[in-house]
ZAPAFI-464257 format. One record per atom (N, C-alpha, C): residue in three letters; residue number from 1; x, y, z. Coordinates in steps of 0.1 Angstrom, whole numbers, padded with zeros to 4 digits. Example, Ala and Ser with C-alpha at 12.3 -4.5 7.8 and 13.67 -1.06 7.14 Angstrom:
2
+-----+-----+-------+-------+-------+
:  aa :   i :     u :     v :     w :
+-----+-----+-------+-------+-------+
: ALA :   1 :  0132 : -0057 :  0078 :
: ALA :   1 :  0123 : -0045 :  0078 :
: ALA :   1 :  0132 : -0033 :  0078 :
: SER :   2 :  0128 : -0022 :  0071 :
: SER :   2 :  0137 : -0011 :  0071 :
: SER :   2 :  0129 :  0000 :  0079 :
+-----+-----+-------+-------+-------+
//
This chain:
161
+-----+-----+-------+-------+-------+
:  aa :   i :     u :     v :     w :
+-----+-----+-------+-------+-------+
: UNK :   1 : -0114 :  0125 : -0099 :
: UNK :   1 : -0112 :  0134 : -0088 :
: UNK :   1 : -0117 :  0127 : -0075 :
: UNK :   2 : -0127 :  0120 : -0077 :
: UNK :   2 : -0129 :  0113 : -0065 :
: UNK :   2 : -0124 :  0105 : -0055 :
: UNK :   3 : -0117 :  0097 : -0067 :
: UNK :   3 : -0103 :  0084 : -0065 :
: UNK :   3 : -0095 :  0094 : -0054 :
: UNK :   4 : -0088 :  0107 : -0063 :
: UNK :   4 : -0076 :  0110 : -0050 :
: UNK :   4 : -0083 :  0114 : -0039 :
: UNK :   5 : -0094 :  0124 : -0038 :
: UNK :   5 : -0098 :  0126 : -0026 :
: UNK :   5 : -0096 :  0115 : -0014 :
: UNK :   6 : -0105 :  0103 : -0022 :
: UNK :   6 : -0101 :  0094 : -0015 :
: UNK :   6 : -0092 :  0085 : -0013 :
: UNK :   7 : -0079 :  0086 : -0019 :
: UNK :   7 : -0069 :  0088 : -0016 :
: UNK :   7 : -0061 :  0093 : -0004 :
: UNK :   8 : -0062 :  0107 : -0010 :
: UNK :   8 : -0060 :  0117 : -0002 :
: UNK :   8 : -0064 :  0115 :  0019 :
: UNK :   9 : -0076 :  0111 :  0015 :
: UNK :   9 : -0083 :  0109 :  0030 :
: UNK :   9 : -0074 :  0099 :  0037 :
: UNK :  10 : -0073 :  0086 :  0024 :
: UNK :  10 : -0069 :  0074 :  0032 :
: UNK :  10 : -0054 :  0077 :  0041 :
: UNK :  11 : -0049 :  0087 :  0034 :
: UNK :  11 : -0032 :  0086 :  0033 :
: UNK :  11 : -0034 :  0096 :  0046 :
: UNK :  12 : -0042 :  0108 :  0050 :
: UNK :  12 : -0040 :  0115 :  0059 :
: UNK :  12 : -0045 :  0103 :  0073 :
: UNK :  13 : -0054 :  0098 :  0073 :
: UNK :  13 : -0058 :  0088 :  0083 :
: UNK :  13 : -0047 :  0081 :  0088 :
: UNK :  14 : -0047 :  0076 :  0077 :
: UNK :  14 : -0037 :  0063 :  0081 :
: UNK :  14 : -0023 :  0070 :  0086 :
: UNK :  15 : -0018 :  0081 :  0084 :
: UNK :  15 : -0008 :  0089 :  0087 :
: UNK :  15 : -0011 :  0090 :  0101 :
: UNK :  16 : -0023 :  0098 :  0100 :
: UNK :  16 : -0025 :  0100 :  0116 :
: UNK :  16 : -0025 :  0085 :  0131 :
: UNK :  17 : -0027 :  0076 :  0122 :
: UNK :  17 : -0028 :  0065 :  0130 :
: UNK :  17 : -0013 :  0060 :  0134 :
: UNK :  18 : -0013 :  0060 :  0123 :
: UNK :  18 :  0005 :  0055 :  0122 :
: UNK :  18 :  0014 :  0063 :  0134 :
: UNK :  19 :  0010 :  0079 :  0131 :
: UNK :  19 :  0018 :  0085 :  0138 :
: UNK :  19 :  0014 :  0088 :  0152 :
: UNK :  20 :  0001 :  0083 :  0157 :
: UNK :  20 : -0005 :  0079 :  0172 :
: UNK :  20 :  0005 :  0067 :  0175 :
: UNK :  21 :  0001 :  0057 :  0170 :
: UNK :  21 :  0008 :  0044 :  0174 :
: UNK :  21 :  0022 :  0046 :  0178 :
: UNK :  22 :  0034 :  0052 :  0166 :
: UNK :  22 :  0045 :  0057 :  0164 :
: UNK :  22 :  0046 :  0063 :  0178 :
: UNK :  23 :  0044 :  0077 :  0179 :
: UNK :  23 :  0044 :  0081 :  0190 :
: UNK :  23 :  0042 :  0077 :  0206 :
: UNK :  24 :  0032 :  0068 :  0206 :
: UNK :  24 :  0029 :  0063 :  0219 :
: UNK :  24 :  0037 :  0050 :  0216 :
: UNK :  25 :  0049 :  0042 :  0212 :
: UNK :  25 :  0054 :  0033 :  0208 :
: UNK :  25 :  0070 :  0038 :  0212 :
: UNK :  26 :  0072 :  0051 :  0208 :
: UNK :  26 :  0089 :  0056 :  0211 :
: UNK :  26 :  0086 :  0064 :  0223 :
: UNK :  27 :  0073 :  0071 :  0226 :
: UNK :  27 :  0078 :  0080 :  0236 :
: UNK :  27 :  0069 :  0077 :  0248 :
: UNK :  28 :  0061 :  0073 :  0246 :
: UNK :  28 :  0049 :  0066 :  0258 :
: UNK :  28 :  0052 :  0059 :  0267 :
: UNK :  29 :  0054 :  0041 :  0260 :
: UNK :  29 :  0059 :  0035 :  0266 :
: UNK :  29 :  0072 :  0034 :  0276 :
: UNK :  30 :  0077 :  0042 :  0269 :
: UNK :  30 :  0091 :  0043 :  0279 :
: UNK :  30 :  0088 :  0053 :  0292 :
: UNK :  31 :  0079 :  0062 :  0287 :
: UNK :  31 :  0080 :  0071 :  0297 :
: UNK :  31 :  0071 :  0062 :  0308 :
: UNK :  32 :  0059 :  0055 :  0303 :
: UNK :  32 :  0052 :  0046 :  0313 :
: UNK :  32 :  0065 :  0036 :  0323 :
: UNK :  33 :  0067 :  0031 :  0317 :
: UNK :  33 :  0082 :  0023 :  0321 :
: UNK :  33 :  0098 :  0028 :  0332 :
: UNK :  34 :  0096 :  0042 :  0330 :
: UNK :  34 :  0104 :  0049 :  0339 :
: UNK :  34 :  0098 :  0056 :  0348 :
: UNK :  35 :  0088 :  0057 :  0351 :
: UNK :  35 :  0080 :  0064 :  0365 :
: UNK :  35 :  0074 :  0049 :  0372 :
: UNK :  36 :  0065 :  0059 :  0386 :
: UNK :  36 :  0062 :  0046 :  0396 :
: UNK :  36 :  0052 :  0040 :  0389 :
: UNK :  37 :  0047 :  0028 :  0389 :
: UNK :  37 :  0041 :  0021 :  0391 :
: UNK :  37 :  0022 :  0028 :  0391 :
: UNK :  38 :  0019 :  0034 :  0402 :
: UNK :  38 :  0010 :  0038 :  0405 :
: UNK :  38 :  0010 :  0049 :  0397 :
: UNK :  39 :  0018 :  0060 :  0390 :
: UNK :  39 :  0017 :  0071 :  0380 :
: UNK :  39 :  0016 :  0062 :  0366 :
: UNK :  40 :  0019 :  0059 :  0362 :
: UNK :  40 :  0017 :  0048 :  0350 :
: UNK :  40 :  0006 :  0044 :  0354 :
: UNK :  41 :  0000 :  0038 :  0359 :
: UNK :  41 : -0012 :  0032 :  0358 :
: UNK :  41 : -0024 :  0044 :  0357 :
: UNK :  42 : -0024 :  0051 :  0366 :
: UNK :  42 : -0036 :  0066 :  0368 :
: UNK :  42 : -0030 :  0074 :  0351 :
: UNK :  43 : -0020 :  0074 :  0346 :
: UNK :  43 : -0021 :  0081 :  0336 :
: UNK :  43 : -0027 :  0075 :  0324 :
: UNK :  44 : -0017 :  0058 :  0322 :
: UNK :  44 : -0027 :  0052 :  0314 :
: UNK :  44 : -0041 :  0052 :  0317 :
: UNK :  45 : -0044 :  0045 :  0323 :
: UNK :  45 : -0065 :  0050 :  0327 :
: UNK :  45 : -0070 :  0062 :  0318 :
: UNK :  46 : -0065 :  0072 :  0321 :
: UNK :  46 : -0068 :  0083 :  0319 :
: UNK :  46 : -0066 :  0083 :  0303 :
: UNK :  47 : -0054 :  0082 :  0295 :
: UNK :  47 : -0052 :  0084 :  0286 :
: UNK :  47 : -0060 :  0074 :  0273 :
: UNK :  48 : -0063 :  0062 :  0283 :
: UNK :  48 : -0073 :  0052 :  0275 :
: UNK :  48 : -0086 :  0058 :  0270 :
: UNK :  49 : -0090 :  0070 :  0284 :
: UNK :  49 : -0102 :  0073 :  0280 :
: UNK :  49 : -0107 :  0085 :  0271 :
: UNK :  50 : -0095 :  0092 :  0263 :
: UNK :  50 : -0092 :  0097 :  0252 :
: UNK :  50 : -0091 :  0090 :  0237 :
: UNK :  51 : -0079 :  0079 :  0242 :
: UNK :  51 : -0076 :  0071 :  0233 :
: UNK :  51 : -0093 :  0065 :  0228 :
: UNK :  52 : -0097 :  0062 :  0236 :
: UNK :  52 : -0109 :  0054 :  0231 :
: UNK :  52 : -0121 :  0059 :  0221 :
: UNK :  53 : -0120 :  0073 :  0218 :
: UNK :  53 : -0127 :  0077 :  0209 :
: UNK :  53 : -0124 :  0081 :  0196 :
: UNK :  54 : -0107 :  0087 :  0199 :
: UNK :  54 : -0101 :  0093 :  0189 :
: UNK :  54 : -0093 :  0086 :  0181 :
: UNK :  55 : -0086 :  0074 :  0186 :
: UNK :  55 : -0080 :  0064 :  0180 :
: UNK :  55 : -0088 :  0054 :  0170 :
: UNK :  56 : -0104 :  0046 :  0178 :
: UNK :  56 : -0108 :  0041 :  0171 :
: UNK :  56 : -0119 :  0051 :  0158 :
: UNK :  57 : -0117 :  0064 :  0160 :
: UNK :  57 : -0123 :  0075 :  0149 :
: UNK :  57 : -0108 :  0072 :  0138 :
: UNK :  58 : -0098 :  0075 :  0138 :
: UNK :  58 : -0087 :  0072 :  0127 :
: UNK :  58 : -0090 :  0058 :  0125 :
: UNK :  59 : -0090 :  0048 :  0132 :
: UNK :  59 : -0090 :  0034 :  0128 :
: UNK :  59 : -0102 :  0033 :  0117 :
: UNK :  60 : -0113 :  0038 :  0120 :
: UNK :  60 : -0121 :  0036 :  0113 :
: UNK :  60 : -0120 :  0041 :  0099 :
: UNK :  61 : -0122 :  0057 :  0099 :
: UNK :  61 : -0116 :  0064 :  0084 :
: UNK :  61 : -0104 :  0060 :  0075 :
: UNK :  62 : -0093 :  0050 :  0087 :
: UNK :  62 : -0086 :  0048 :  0076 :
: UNK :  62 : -0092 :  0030 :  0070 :
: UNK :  63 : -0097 :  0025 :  0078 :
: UNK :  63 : -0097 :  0014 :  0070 :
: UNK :  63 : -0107 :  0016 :  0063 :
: UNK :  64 : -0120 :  0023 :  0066 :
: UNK :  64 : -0131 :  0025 :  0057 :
: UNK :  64 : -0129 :  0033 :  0040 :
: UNK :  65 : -0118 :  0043 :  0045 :
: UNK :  65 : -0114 :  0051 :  0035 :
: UNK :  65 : -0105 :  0041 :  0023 :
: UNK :  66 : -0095 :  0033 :  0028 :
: UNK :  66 : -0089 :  0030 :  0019 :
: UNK :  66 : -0092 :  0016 :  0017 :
: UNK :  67 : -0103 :  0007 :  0022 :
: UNK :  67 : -0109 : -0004 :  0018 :
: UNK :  67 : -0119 :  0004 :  0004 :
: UNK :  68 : -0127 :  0013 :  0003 :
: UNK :  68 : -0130 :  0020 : -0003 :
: UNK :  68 : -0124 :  0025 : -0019 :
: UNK :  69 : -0110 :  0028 : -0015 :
: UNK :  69 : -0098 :  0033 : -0024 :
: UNK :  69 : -0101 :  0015 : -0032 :
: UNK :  70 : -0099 :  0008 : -0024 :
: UNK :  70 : -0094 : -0008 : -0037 :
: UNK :  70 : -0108 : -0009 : -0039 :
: UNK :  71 : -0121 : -0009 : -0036 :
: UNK :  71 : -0131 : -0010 : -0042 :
: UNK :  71 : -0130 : -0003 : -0054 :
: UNK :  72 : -0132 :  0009 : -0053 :
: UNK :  72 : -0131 :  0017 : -0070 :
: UNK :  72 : -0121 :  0018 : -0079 :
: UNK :  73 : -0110 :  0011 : -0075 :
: UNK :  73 : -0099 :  0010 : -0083 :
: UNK :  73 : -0097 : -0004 : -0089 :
: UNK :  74 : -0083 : -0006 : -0095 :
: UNK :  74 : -0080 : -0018 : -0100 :
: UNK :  74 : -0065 : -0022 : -0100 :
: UNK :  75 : -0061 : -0034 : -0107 :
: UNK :  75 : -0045 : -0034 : -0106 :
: UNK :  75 : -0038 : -0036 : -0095 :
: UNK :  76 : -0027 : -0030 : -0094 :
: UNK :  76 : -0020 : -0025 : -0082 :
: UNK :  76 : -0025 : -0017 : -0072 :
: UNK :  77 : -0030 : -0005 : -0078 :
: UNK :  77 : -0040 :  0007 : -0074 :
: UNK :  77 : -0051 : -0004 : -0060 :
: UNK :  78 : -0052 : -0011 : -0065 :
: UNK :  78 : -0064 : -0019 : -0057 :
: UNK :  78 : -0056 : -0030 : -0045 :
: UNK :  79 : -0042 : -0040 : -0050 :
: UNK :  79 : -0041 : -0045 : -0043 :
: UNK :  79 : -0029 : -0032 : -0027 :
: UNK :  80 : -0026 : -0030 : -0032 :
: UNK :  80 : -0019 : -0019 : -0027 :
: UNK :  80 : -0029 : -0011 : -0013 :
: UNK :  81 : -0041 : -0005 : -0019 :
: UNK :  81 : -0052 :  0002 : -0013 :
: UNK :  81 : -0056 : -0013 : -0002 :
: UNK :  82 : -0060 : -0022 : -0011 :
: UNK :  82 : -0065 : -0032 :  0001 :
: UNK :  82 : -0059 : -0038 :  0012 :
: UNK :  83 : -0041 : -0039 :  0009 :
: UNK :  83 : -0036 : -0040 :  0017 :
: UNK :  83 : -0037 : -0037 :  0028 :
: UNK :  84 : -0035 : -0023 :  0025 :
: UNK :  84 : -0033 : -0009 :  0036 :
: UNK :  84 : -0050 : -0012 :  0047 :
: UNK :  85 : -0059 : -0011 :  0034 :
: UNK :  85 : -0070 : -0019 :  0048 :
: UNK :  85 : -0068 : -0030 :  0053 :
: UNK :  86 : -0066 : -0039 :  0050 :
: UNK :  86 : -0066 : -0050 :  0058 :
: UNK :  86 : -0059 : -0045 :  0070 :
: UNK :  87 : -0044 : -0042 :  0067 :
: UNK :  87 : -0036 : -0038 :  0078 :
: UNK :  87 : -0044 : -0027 :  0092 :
: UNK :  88 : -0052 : -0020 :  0085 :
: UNK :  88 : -0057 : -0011 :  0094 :
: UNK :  88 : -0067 : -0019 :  0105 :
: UNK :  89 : -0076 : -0029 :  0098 :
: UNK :  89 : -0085 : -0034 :  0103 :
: UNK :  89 : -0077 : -0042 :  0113 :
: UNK :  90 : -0064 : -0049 :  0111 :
: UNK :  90 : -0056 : -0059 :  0119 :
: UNK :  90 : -0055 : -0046 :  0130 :
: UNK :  91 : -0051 : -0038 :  0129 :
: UNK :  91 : -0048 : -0024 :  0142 :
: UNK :  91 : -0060 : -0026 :  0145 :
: UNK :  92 : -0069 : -0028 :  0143 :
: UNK :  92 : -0080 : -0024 :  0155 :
: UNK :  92 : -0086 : -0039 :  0156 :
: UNK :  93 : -0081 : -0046 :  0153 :
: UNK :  93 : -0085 : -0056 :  0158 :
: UNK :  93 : -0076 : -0067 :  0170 :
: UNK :  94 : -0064 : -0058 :  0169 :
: UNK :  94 : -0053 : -0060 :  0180 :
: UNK :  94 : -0054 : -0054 :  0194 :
: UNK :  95 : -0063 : -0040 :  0185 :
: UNK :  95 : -0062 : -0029 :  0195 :
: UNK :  95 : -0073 : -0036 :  0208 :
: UNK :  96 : -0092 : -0041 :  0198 :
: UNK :  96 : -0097 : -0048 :  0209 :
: UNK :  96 : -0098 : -0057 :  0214 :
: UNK :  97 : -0092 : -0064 :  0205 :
: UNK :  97 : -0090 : -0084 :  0217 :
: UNK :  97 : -0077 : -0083 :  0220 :
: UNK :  98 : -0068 : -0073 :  0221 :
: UNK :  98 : -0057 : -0072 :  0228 :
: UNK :  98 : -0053 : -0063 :  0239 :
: UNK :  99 : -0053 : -0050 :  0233 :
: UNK :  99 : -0048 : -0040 :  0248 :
: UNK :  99 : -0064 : -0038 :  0251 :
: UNK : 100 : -0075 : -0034 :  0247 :
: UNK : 100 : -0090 : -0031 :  0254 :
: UNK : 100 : -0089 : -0039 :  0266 :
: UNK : 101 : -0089 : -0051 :  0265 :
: UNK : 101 : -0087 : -0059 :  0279 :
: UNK : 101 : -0080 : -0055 :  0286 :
: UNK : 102 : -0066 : -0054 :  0284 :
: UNK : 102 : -0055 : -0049 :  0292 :
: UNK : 102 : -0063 : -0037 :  0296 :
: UNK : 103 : -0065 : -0028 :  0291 :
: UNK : 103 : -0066 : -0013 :  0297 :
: UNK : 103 : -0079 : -0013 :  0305 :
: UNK : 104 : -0091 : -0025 :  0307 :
: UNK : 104 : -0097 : -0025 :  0314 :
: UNK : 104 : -0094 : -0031 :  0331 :
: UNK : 105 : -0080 : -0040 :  0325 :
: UNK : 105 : -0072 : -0045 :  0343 :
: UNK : 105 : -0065 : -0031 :  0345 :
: UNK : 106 : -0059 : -0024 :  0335 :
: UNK : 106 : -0054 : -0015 :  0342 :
: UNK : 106 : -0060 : -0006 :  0352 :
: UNK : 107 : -0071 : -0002 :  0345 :
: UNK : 107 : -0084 :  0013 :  0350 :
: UNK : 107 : -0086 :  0002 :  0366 :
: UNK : 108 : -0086 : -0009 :  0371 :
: UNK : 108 : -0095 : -0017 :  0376 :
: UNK : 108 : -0080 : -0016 :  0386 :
: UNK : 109 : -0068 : -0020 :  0383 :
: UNK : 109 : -0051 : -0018 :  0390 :
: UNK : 109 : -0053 :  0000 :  0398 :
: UNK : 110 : -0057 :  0008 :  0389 :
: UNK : 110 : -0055 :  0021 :  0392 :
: UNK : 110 : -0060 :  0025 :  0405 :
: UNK : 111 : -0075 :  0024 :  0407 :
: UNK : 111 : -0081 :  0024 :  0421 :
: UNK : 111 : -0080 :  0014 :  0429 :
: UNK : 112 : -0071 :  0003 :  0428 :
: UNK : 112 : -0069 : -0004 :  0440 :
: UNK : 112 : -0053 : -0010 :  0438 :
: UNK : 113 : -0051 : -0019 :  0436 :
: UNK : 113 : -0037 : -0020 :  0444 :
: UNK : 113 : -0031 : -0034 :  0427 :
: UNK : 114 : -0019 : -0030 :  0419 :
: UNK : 114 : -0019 : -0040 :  0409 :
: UNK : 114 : -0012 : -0053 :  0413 :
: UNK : 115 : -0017 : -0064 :  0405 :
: UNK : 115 : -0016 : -0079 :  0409 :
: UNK : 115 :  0001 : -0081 :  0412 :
: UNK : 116 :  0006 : -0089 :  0416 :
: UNK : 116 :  0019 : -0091 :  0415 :
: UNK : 116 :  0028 : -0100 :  0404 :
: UNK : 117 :  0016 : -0100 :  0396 :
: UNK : 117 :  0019 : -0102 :  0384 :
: UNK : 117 :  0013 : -0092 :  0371 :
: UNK : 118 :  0017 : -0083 :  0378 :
: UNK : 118 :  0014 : -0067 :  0367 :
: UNK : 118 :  0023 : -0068 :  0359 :
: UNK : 119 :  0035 : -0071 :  0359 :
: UNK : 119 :  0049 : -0063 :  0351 :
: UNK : 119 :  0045 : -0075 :  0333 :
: UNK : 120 :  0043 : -0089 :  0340 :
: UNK : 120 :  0041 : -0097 :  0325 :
: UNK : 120 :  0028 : -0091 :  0318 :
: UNK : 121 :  0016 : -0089 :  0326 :
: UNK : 121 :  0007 : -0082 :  0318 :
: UNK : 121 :  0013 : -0070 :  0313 :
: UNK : 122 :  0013 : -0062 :  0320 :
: UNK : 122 :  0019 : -0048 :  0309 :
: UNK : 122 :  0030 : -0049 :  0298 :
: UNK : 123 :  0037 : -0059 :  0297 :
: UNK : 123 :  0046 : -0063 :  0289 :
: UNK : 123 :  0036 : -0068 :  0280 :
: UNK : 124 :  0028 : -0077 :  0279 :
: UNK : 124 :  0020 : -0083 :  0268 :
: UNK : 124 :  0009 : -0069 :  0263 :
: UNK : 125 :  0009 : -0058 :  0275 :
: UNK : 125 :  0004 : -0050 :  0266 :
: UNK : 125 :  0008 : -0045 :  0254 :
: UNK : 126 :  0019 : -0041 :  0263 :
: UNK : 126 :  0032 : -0038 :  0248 :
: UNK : 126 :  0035 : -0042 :  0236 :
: UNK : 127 :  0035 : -0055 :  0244 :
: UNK : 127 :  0039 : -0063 :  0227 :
: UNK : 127 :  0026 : -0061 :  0218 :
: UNK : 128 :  0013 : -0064 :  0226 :
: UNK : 128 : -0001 : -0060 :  0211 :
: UNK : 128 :  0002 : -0043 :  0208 :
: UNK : 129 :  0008 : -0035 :  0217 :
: UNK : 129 :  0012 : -0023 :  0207 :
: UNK : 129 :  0020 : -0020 :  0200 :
: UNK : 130 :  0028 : -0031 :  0201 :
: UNK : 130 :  0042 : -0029 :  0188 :
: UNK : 130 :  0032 : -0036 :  0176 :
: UNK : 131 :  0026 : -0046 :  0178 :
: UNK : 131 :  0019 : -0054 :  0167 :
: UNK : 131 :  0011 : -0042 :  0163 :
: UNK : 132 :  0004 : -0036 :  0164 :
: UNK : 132 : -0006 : -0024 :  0158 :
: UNK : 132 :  0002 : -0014 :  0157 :
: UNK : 133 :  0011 : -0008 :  0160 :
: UNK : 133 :  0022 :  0000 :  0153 :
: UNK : 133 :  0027 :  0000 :  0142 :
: UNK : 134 :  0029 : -0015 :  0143 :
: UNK : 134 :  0036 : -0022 :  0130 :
: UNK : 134 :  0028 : -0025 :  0122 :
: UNK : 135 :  0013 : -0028 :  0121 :
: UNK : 135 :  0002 : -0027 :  0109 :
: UNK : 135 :  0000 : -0017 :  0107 :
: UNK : 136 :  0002 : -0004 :  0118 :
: UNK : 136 : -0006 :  0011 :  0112 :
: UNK : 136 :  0006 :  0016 :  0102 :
: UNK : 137 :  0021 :  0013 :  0108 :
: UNK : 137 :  0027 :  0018 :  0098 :
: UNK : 137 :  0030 :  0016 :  0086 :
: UNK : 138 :  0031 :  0005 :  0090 :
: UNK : 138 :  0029 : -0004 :  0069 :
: UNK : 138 :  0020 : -0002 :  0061 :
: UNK : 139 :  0007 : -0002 :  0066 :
: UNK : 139 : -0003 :  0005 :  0057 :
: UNK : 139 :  0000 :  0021 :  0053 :
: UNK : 140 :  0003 :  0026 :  0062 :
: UNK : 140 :  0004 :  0040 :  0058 :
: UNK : 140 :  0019 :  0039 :  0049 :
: UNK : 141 :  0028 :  0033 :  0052 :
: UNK : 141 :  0038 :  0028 :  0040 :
: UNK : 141 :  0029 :  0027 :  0026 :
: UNK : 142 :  0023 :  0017 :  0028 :
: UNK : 142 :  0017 :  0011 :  0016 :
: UNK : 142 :  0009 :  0021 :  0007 :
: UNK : 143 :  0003 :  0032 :  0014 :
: UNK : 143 : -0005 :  0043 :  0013 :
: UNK : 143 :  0008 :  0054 :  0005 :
: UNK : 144 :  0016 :  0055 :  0008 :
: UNK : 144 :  0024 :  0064 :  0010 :
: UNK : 144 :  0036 :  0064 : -0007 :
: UNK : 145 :  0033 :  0047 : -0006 :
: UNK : 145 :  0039 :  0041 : -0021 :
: UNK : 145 :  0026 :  0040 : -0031 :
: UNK : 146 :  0014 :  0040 : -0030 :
: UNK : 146 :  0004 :  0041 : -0040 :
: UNK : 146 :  0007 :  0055 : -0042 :
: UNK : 147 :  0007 :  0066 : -0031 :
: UNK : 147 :  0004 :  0079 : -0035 :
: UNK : 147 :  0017 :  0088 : -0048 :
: UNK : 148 :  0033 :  0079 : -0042 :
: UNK : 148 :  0041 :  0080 : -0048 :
: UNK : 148 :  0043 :  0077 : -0061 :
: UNK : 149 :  0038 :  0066 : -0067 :
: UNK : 149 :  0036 :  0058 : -0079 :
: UNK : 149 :  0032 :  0068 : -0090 :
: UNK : 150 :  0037 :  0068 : -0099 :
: UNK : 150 :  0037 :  0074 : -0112 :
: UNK : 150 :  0029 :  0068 : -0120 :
: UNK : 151 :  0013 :  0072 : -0121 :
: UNK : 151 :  0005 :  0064 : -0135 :
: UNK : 151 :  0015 :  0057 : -0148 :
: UNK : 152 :  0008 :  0046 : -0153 :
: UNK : 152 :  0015 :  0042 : -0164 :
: UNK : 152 :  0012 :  0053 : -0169 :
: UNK : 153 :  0023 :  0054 : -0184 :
: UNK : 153 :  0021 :  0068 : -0194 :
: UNK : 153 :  0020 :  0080 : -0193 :
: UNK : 154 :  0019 :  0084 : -0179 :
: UNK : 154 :  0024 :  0097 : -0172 :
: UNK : 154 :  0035 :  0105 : -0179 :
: UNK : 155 :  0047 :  0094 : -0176 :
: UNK : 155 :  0061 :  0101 : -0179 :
: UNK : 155 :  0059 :  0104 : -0193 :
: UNK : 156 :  0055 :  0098 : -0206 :
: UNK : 156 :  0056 :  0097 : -0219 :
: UNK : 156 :  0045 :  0112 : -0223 :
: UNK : 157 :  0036 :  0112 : -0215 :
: UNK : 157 :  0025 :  0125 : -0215 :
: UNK : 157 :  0039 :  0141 : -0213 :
: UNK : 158 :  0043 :  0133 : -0204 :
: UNK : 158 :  0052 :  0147 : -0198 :
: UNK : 158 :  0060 :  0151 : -0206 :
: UNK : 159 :  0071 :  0143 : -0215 :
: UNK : 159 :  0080 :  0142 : -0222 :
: UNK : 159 :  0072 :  0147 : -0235 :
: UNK : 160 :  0066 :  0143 : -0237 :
: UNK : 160 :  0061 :  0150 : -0254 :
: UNK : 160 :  0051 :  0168 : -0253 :
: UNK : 161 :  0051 :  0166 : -0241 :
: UNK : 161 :  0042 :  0180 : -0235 :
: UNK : 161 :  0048 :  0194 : -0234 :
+-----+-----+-------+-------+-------+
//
């Protein structure tokens, strides 16, 4: 019982991360990218300083939860689970030697005036948020195919039952 709970936990986390990243990935960025300049910048600021508590709270439960899941398990069950952490940890490890920085020139762009070489930085922001999109979602893939997985001898239990 414990296993799925924690299971359970890992797969809701990592879902939720997946689907932050996801989301600010199809619908954020673009929308940053099609307004001025100065509205993108004051919204991101703002939004960082949300993101900053709530994002790395999923980052955490999911990698803690499912680095956790391959501790007490074994097999597949374990490489599967460990993946999904590792991958999680790679998201937040993208998240702070990559955009953290960024989003500290931004907040710093916001009240005064951005460099004239703003557009390559915000583009390399981008690109570390496609890279942590792309770990949160694969792990939650990976989560998503553990949870799917039929125990050995399952089926044979069911069939004679």
């Amino acid at each position: 019982m414990r296993i799925r709970l924690l299971q359970g936990l890992s797969l809701l986390s990592t879902g939720l991360l997946a689907g932050a990243f996801g989301y600010g990935a199809a619908n954020l960025v673009p929308t940053f990218n099609a307004v001025p300049i100065e509205m993108r910048l004051d919204f991101h600021a703002e939004l960082m300083k949300m993101n900053g508590i709530t994002m790395q709270g999923a980052m955490a439960v999911s990698a803690l939860s499912s680095l956790a899941l391959a501790a007490l398990t074994r097999g597949r069950t374990r490489l599967l689970a460990g993946a999904a952490g590792f991958l999680t940890v790679a998201s937040f490890l993208i998240t702070r030697f990559g955009n953290v920085p960024i989003n500290g020139r931004i907040k710093q762009w916001a009240a005064t005036v951005p460099p004239a070489d703003h557009a390559r930085v915000l583009r390399r922001w981008e690109l570390f948020n496609d890279a942590r999109t792309v770990t949160a979602v694969v792990a939650f893939g990976l989560l998503v195919l553990l949870a799917l997985r039929v125990p050995p001898g399952a089926g044979e239990q069911r069939e004679t039952a």
